[in-house]
N, C-alpha and C positions, 0 to 999 in steps of 0.2 A: 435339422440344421437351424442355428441360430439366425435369424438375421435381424439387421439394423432399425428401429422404429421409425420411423417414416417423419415425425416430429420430432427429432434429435438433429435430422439431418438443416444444414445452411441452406437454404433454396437459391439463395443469389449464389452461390459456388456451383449448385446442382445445374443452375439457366446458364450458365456457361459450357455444358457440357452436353455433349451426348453420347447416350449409352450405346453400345455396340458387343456382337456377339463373334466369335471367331470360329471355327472347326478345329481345334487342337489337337495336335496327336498326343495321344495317351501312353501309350509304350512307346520310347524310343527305343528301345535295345531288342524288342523282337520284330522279325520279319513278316509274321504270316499274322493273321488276324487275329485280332483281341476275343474276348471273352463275348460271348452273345452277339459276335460279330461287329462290335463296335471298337471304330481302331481311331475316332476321334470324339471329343467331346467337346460341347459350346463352351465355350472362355469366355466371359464378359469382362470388357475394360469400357473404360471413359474417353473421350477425346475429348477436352477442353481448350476454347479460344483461337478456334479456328477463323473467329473473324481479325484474328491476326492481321498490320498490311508488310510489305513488304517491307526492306529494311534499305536504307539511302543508295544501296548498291542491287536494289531490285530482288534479292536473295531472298527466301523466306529463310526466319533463325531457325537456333537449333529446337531439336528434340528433347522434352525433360520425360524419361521415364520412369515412373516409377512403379516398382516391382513390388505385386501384392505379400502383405506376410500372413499370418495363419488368421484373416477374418473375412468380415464383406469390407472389399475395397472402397465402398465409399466412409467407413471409418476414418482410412490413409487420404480420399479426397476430400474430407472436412476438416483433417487436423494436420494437415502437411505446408504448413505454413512458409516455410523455406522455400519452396515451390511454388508457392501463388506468390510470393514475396518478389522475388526473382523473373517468372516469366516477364514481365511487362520488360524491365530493364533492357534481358536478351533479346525480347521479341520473340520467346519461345510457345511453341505448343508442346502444351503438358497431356500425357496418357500415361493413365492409371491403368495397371493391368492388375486385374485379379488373379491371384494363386486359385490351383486346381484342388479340388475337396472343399473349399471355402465361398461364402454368400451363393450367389448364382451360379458359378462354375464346377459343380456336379455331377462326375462321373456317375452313368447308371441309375440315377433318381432314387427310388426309395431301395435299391438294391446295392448302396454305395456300400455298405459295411461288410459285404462278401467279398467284396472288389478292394482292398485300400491298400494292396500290394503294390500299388501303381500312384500311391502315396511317401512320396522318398524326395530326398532331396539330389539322388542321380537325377530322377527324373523331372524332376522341377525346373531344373535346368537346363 
């Protein structure tokens, strides 16, 4: 898998964030366990500006998500401009979620390419 050089990325976008892993489920559409027994896999997103404060009526704002597309998500957290542009305004927290098969969220590790059935946009969603 391709990923991001470490020297491309913003560091002041990156010290706003932190990174986080999830358990995803891999098959939605079958009931009984995945292949090698694995029926979830790590998803990595971002949460960004959590030092957020409140907004004049005590509320914390909304949610800005953004939905990874076919790379390592923090490409989409360095160049999503519309989004860091915006959060302060709303008072929002922004999470990047990485798409499955791409950067760190890899089904299966180096046995991904026997497995990429479970690579669809049914299931992406």
């Amino acid at each position: 898998m391709v990923e991001v050089a470490e020297s491309s990325l913003n560091t002041e976008l990156l010290a706003q964030c932190d990174q986080r892993f999830r358990n995803a489920t891999l098959d939605h559409f079958n009931w009984g366990p995945g292949d090698l027994n694995a029926t979830t896999y790590s998803q990595r997103y971002f949460v960004c500006g959590e030092q957020r404060q409140p907004s004049a009526n005590g509320l914390p704002g909304p949610i800005f998500l953004y939905l990874g597309n076919e790379a390592d998500v923090t490409l989409y957290l360095n160049n999503t401009g519309l989004m860091w542009e915006n959060a302060a305004a709303f008072n929002a927290l922004l999470v990047f979620a990485e798409h499955r098969y791409y950067g760190k969220s890899v089904p299966y590790g180096g046995q991904v390419r026997r497995h990429m059935r479970y690579l669809s946009a049914e299931q992406a969603m």
